[in-house]
Structure formats: structure tokens, C-alpha cells
N, C-alpha and C positions, 0 to 999 in steps of 0.2 A: 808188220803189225803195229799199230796205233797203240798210245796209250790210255785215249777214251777221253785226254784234256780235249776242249776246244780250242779248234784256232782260230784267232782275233781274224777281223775283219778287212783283207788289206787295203784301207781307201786313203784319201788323202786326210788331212787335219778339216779342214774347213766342207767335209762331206761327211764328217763324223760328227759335226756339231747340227749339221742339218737333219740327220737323222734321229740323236738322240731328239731334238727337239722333237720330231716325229714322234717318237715311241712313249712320251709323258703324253702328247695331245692325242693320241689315239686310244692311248689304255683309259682315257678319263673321258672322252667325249663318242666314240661312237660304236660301242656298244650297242647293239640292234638297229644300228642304219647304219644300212649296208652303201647305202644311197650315198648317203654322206662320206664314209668309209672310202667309197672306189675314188673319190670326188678328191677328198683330201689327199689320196697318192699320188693320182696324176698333177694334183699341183707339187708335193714333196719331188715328185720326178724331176719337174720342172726346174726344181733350183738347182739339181744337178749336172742337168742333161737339156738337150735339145728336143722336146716332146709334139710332134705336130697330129702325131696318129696315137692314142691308147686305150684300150680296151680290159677287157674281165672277161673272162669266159670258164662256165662249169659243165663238167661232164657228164652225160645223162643218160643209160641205155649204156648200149653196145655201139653206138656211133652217130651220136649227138651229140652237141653242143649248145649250151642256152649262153646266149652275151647279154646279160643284163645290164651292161655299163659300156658306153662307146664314148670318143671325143676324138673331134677331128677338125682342126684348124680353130680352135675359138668356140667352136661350138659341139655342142648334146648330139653324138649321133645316137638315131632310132635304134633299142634292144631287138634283137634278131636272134634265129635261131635255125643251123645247118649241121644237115648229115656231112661227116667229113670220111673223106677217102684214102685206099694205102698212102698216097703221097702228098699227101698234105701237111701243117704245118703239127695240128694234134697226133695222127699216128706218129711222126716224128718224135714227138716228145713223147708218147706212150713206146716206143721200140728203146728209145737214150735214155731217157728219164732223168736227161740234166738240161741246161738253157740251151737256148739255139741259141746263135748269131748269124745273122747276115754274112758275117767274112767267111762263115764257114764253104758258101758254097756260091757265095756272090748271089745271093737272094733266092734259089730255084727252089726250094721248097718253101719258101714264103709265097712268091708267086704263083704257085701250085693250089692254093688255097684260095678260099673265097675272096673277094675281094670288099674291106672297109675304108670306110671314110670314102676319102675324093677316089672312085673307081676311074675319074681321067687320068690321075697321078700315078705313079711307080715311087716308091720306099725306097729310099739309096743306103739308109740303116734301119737295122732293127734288130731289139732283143725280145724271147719269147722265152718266160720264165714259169717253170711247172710249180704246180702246188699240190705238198704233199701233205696228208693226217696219216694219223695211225689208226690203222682195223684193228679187228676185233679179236685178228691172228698175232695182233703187235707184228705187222708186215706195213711197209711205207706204200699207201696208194695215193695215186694222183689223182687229182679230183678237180682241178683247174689250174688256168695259165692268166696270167696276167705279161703284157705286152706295153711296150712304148717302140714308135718308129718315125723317122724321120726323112723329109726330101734331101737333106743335105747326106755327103757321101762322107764315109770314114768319121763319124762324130760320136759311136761309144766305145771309148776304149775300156780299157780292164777297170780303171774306176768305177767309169758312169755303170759298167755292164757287173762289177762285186755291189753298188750299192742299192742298184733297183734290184738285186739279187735279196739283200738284206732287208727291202722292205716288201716285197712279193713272199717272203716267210713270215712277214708281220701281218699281214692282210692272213694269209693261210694260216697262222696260230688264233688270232681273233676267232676266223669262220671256226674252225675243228672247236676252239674253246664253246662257242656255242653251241654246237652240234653234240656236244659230252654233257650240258648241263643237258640241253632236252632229253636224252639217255636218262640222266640222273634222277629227273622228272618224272620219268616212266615207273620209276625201280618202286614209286612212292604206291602205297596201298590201292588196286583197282586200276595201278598203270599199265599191266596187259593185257588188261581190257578194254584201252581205249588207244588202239594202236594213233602213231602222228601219219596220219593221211589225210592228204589234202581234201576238202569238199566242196560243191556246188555252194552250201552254207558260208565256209571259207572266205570265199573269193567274193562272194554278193558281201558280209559284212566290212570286206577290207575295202573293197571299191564305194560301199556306200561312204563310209568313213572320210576317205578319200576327196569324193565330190561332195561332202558336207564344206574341208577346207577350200576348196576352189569356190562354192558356192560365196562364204564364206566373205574369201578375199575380193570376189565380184562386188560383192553388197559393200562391204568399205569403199571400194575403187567407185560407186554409182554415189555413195553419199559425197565424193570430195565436190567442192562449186568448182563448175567446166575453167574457170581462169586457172586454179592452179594445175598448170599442166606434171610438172616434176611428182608429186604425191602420185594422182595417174600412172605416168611412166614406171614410179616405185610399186603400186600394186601389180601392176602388167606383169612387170619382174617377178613376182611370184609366182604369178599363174602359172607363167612359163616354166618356173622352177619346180613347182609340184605336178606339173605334168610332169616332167622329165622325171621325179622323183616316182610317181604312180610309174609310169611304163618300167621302170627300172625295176621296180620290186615285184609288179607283176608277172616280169619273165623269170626271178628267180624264186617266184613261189611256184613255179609249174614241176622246178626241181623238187619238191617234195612230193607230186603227185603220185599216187600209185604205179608202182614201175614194175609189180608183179605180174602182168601180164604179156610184157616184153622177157620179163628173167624168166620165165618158165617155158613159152614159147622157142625163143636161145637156148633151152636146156635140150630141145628136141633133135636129134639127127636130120640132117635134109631129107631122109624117105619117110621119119614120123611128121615132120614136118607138111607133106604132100598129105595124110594123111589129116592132121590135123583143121590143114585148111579147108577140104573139102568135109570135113562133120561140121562145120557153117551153112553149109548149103542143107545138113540133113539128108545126105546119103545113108542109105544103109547098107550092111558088110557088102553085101553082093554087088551093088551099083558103084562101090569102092574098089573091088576088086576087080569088074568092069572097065571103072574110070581110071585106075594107073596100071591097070595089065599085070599083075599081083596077084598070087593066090587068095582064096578064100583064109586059110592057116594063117597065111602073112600076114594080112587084115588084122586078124584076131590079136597077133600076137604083139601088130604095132600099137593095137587098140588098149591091150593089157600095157606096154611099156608107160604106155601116153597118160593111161590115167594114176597108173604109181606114179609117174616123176611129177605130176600136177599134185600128185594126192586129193584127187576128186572122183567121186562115189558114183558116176554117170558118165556119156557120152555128151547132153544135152548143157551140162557145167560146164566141160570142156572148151565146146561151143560157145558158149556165149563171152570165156575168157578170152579164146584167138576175135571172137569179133571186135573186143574191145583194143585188141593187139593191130589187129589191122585198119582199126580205124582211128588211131594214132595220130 
């Protein structure tokens, strides 16, 4: 049994001053850019470690993955987003629910996994570090991983692999931090009334916002006189930069969309399940019981389970929730 102190961090002297300096420029500058946020760690990795591959990824559903932030060799890879299977690198960290390492297995559940950055390449290291907040049960869930890997072999050892440990918690207390004030948010008069789900509204004024700045930076970039090339060059560089930043935030605003009709779907057994999908087509009991070889009783009874665990008033509700489920 523990005594509940914390135990210090074991890294070396000069990987303790690189991260405190982390932990003052984080808590003061990127608060609501995330952008910025993922941006700044994989350079803080950097001064520690050997960084050629790193990424962000959060969890969404029953077996999704949204990567809002990638980098691979020098540059911005594209935000992506994959269903992951028993042996890949996220169930692994959902069955452990502590860091992977590469030495643990010589790579085979890394490479098991979708493949980022340069797919002609192979990772000789890599560490893959879970992120956890606290629910609403005060139970530790995981909610994303943040990763760094490299072509060179044997290059994180227990340092490199305690201190991107230590900042993959700093990145995870930031996100939970904001995700408790938007709760907070809620508590305020008329806030269960306006549940945080994403909308069609949402998304058109962030994106409009968005290509206002690009617009923006174009119009300076057309005013400079064609001789100075370097000014040019210096707006290009934005453009390129708030694209990367738009795509980036785009894919982890989808993490907020309505995810109710996956969770209640998932609530169902694989035989209401059968059921469920077929009240899409607009069967009725008999053409149901027809169509999976099931009694008339059966029907009724999966019909009555389906619409308790939805808590909806109709069959044609139902319906229209698994559509939205299935066209996901």
C-alpha cells in the first residue's frame, strides 16, 4: 500500500529544466489551441528525444480514432481518422492502460496498426502514451494517446520514454481542464437546455472564420511589389500554416459531434441489433419475423427492449436514430 505522496519524476537534470520550461509556456500560451498545443510538444520532444514520427490521437465511439495532429520528417502530416482492431496499437493501450514501448515486443503491435507518416518506412522506436481524465464515476478513462517514433533503433530509453510520459500528462490535464470548465459552463442557468453538440451552424461559422484568415493573408501576400520575393515567401508560410491549423481543428471538432446514436445502437444485443437495422427499411412485426426467422412474440419483445433502452416513444424514432448510426 502506497502512501498517497507523489513520486518525483526520474529523469535526468537537464530534461527536468526542459520541461519545466514546458509547463510555464504551456499553462500561459495555449489554452484553446490545441493546434498550437500538439505543435509545441512535439517540439519539447524534440529537445529530448529523437522525434522523426508524432502524432495526437482521441478516442471516439466504440472503435474510432480521430488524429488531429500528425508530423513526419519535417513536415504536417494530413489529420486522419481509423476504425482500430483487437491488435492494434489503441486496443493495446485500452486492454494495459499504461505506455507501450517498442522493446516490449520488437514492434508487432505497432506495426499491426495503421500505418503513419512515410508508409515506405518501418519505426525502429517508439513510445505510445495513453491519456487519461477523470469521469463522472471519479474512474480513470482514456481518452487519447500521444506517440513519438523514430528510424533509428534502441534510441528511447527510460529517460526519453519518463519524460514524454510527463508531458503526454501535461497535454491530457490541459484537454480534461477544458472539458470541466465547458461542464461548468453548462451548470450556469438555461445550461440543460442547450446541450454542447456539434452543428451544421458550428462548423460553417468556424470554417467561414477560418477562410476569412487565409483570405486575409492572400490579400497582404498580392499587395507586396513582385521584387520582394522573402515578404512573399513569409505570407506563403502562413497560408501553409493555417491550413494545417484549419484541418487540424476540424478533425477534433467532429469529437464533439453527437455520439448518441452510436451509444445507444452499442447498447443493443446482436439480435436487437438485427432488429433494429431492419426498422430502417420499415418492416413491420410480420415481415420482421419473416425476415430473421423469429417469432411474431420475439419481434414484439425485441421491439419493446429497443425502444426502453433508446427511450423513444415510436418505432419510426428508432429508425431514423440507427440511420443516422449507419451512415456514420
Amino acid at each position: 500500500m502506497g502512501d498517497g505522496k507523489a513520486v518525483p519524476v526520474r529523469i535526468d537534470a537537464g530534461t527536468a529544466i526542459i520541461l519545466r520550461e514546458a509547463y510555464h509556456k504551456i499553462e500561459a500560451s495555449f489554452r484553446g489551441n490545441h493546434y498550437g498545443l500538439y505543435d509545441y510538444a512535439r517540439a519539447v520532444a524534440g529537445k529530448f528525444a529523437q522525434v522523426d514520427t508524432f502524432y495526437v490521437g482521441f478516442l471516439q465511439g466504440t472503435s474510432r480514432v480521430r488524429y488531429p495532429y500528425g508530423y513526419e520528417d519535417g513536415k504536417y502530416d494530413d489529420p486522419a481518422t481509423h476504425n482500430f482492431g483487437p491488435n492494434r496499437p489503441t486496443a493495446w493501450l485500452l486492454r494495459n492502460r499504461q505506455t507501450y514501448r517498442f522493446a516490449y515486443d520488437n514492434g508487432a503491435v505497432l506495426q499491426g496498426g495503421v500505418p503513419c507518416g512515410d508508409v515506405t518506412r518501418r519505426s525502429a522506436d517508439a513510445v505510445i502514451v495513453p491519456m487519461f481524465r477523470t469521469g463522472k464515476d471519479d474512474s480513470e478513462q482514456l481518452f487519447g494517446m500521444m506517440s513519438m517514433q523514430t528510424y533509428q533503433d534502441g534510441v528511447y530509453d527510460d529517460n526519453a520514454v519518463r519524460a514524454f510520459e510527463w508531458l503526454t500528462g501535461m497535454v491530457a490535464r490541459v484537454l480534461s481542464r477544458e472539458a470541466e470548465d465547458r461542464e461548468a459552463l453548462r451548470l450556469l442557468p438555461a445550461g440543460e437546455d442547450t446541450p454542447n453538440l456539434l452543428t451544421s451552424d458550428h462548423v460553417m461559422e468556424y470554417l467561414s472564420n477560418r477562410i476569412a484568415v487565409v483570405r486575409g493573408i492572400a490579400d497582404e501576400a498580392m499587395a507586396e511589389p513582385q521584387a520582394e520575393k522573402e515578404p512573399i515567401r513569409g505570407h506563403l508560410a502562413r497560408l501553409v500554416r493555417t491550413a494545417e491549423q484549419t484541418q487540424s481543428e476540424l478533425i477534433e471538432m467532429m469529437l464533439d459531434a453527437d455520439e448518441g446514436p452510436e451509444r445507444r445502437f452499442g447498447s443493443l444485443t446482436p439480435a436487437q441489433q438485427g432488429v433494429a437495422v431492419l426498422l430502417v427499411q420499415g418492416l413491420d412485426n410480420d415481415a420482421l419475423a419473416a425476415e430473421l426467422g423469429i417469432s411474431l412474440n420475439t419481434v414484439k419483445s425485441h421491439l419493446g427492449t429497443i425502444l426502453k433502452k433508446y427511450e423513444m416513444d415510436n418505432r419510426g424514432q428508432v429508425a431514423d436514430d440507427v440511420r443516422k448510426y449507419l451512415a456514420r
